[in-house]
C-alpha atoms as a printed R data frame, in Angstrom:
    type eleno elety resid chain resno      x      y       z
1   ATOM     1    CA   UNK     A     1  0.000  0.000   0.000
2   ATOM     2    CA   UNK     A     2  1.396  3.581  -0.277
3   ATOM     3    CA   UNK     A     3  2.466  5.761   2.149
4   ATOM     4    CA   UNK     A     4  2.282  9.713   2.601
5   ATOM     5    CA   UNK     A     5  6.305  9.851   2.579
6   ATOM     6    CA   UNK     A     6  6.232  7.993  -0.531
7   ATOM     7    CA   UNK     A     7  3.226  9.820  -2.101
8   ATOM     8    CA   UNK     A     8  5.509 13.045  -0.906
9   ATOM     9    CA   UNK     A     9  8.728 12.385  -2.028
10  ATOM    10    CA   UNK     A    10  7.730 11.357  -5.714
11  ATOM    11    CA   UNK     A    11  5.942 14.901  -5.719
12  ATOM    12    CA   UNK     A    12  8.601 16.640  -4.488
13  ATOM    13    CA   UNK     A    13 11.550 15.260  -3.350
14  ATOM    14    CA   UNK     A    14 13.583 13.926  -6.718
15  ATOM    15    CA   UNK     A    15 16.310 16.847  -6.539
16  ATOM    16    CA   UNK     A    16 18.883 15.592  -5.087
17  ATOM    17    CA   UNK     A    17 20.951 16.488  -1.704
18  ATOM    18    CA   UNK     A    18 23.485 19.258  -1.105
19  ATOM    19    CA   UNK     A    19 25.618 18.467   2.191
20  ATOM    20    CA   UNK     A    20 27.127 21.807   2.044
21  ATOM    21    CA   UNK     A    21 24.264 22.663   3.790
22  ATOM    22    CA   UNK     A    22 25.072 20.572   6.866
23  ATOM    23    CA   UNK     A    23 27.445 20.986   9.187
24  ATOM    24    CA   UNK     A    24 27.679 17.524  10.681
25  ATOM    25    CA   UNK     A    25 30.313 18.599  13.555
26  ATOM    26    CA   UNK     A    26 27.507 21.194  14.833
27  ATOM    27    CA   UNK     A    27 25.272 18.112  14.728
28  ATOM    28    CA   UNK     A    28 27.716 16.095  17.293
29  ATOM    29    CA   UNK     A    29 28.947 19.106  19.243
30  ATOM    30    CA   UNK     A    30 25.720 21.045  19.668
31  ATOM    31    CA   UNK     A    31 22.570 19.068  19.583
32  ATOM    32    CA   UNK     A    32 23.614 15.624  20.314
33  ATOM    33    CA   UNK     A    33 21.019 14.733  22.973
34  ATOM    34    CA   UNK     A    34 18.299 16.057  20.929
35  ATOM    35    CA   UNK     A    35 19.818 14.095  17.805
36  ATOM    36    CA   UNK     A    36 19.754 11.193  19.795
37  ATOM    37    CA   UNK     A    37 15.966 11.265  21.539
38  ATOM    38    CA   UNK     A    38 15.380 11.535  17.476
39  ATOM    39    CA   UNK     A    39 17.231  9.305  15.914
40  ATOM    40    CA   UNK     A    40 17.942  6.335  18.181
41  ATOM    41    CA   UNK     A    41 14.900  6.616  20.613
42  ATOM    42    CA   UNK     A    42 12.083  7.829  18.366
43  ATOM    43    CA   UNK     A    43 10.866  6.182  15.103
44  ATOM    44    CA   UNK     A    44  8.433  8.915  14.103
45  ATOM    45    CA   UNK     A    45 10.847 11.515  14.411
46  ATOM    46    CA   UNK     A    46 13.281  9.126  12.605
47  ATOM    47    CA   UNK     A    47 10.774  9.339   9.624
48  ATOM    48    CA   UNK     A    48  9.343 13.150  10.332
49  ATOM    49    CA   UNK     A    49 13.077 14.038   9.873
50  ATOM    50    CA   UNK     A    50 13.995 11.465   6.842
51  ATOM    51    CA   UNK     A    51 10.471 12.846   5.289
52  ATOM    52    CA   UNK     A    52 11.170 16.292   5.718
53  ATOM    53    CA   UNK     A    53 14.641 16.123   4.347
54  ATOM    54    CA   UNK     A    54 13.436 14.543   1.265
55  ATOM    55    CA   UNK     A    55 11.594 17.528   0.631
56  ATOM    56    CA   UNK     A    56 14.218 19.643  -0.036
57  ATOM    57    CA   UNK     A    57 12.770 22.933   1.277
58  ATOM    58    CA   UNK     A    58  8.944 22.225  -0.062
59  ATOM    59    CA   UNK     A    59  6.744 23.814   2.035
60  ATOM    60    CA   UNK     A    60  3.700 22.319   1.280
61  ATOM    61    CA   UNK     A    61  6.122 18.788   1.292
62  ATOM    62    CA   UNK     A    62  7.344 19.863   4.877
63  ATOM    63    CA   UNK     A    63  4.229 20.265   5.995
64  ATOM    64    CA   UNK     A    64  2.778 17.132   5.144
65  ATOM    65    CA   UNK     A    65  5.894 15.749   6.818
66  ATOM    66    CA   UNK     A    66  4.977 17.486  10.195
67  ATOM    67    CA   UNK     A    67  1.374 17.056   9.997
68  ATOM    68    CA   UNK     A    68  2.192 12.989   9.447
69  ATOM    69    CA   UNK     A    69  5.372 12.874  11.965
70  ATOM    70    CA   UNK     A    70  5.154 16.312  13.807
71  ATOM    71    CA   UNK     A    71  6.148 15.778  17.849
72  ATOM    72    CA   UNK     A    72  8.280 17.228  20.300
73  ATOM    73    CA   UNK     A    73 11.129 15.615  19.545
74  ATOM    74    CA   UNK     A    74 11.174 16.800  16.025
75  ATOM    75    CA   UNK     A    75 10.310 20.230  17.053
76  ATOM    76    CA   UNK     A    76 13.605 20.042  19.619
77  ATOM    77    CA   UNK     A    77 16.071 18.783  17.175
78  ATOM    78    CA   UNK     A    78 14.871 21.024  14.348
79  ATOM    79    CA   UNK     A    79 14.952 23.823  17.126
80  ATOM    80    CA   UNK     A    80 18.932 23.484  18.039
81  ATOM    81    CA   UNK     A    81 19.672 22.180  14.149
82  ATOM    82    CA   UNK     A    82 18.379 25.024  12.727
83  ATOM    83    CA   UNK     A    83 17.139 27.903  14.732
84  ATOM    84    CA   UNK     A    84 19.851 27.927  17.885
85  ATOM    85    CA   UNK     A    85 22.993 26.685  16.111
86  ATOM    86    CA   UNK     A    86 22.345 26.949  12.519
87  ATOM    87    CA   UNK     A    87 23.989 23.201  12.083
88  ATOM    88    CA   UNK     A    88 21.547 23.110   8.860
89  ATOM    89    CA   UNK     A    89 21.231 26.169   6.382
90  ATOM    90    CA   UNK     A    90 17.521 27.014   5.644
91  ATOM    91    CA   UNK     A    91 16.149 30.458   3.954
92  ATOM    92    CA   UNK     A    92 14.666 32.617   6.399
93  ATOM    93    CA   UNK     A    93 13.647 35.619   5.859
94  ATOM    94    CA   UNK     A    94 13.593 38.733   8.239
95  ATOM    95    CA   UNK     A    95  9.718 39.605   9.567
96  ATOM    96    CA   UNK     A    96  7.554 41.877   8.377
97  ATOM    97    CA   UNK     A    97  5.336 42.825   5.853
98  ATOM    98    CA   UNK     A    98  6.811 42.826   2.208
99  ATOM    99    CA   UNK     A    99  6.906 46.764   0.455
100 ATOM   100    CA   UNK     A   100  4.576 47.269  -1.928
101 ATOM   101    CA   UNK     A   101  5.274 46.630  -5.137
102 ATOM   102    CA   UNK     A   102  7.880 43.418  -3.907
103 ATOM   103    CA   UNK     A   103  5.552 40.746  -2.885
104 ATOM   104    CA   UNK     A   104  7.211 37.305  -3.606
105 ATOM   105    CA   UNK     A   105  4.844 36.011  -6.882
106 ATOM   106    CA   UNK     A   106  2.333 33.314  -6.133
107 ATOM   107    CA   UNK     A   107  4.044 29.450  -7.203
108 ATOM   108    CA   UNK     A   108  0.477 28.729  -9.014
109 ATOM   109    CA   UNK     A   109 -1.994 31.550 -10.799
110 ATOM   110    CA   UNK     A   110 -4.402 32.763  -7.893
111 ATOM   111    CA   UNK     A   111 -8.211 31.545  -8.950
């Protein structure tokens, strides 16, 4: 039978993987007991975080991942990978409302 992480991934996660964007020492250094309530104690996170990673920065992908996988121990290793220690480079962009004129275009014509 098919699963959402498969269903997922052949939508949107063929792209291929660019470990410059990891920094696998801030992984062991900074966020090792997180990594490990993830990884070795926690098979939903396990597959939250192998979903999500397929997605390749996806938002509508990541958040079928979270909505499928989504718990706290997820939310505390993405939390120190990404947000405290920056061990994994993301986009994000600054608050506030865009100036006129230089909204970001919508992916798919508005109906």
């Amino acid at each position: 039978s098919a699963r959402a992480e498969d269903e997922l991934y052949a939508k949107y996660g063929d792209k291929g993987f660019d470990s410059s964007l990891v920094d696998a020492n801030c992984l062991t250094n900074k966020c090792s007991l997180q990594a490990k309530a993830c990884l070795q104690d926690d098979p939903d996170c396990r597959k939250g975080l192998t979903c999500t990673a397929k997605c390749l920065g996806d938002n509508a992908c990541i958040t079928g991942c979270f909505a499928r996988y989504g718990n706290p121990n997820l939310d505390n290793l993405l939390k120190c990978t990404i947000e405290d220690n920056e061990c994994i480079k993301v986009a994000i962009l600054e608050g506030g409302a865009d100036a006129y004129g230089e909204e970001p275009r919508s992916p798919a014509p508005t109906v």
